[in-house]
C-alpha positions as CSV (number, residue, x, y, z in Angstrom):
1,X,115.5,100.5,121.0
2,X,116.7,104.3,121.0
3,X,114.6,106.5,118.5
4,X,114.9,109.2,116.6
5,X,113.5,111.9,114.2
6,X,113.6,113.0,110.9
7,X,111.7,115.4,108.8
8,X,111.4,116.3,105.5
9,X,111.5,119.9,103.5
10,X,108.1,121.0,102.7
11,X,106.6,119.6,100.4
12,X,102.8,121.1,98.7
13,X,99.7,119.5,99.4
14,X,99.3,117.1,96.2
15,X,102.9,115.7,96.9
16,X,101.8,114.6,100.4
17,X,101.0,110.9,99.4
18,X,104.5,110.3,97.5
19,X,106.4,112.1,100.4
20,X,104.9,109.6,102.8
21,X,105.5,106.5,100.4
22,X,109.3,107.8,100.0
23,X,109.3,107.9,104.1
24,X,107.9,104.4,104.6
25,X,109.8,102.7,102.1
26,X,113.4,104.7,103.7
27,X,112.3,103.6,107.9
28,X,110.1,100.4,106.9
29,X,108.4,99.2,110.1
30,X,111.0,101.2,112.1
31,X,108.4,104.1,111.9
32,X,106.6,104.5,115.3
33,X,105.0,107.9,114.8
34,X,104.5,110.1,111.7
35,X,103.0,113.8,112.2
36,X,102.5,115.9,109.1
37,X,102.2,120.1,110.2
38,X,101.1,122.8,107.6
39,X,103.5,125.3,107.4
40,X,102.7,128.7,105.1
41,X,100.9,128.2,101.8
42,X,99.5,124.7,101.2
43,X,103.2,122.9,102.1
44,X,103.2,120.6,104.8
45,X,106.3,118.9,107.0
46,X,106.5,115.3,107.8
47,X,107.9,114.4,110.7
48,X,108.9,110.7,111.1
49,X,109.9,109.1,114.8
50,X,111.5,105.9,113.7
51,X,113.8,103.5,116.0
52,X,117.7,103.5,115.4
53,X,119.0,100.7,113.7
54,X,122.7,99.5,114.4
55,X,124.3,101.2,111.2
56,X,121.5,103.5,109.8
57,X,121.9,107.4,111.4
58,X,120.1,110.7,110.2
């Protein structure tokens, strides 16, 4: 199956665990990768590799 991407806004540090929860309940066990980078401050971008399904799209 094709993959692709999608990643959130930043979100601060104590928000990480509900920002992954919201992710894996949106791509389920489509999710083949998930890489979370600091950006400035304490906020932090996830970015979720997930394969296409037929009718879902970024």
């Amino acid at each position: 199956m094709p993959t692709a991407q999608h990643s959130t806004s930043p979100v601060p540090l104590y928000l990480l665990p509900q920002a992954l929860a919201e992710e894996i309940k949106k791509y389920g066990d489509t999710i083949a990768e998930i890489r979370v980078r600091r950006t400035i401050g304490h906020n932090y971008v996830l970015k979720v590799k997930h394969e296409k399904r037929g009718d879902r799209s970024d």
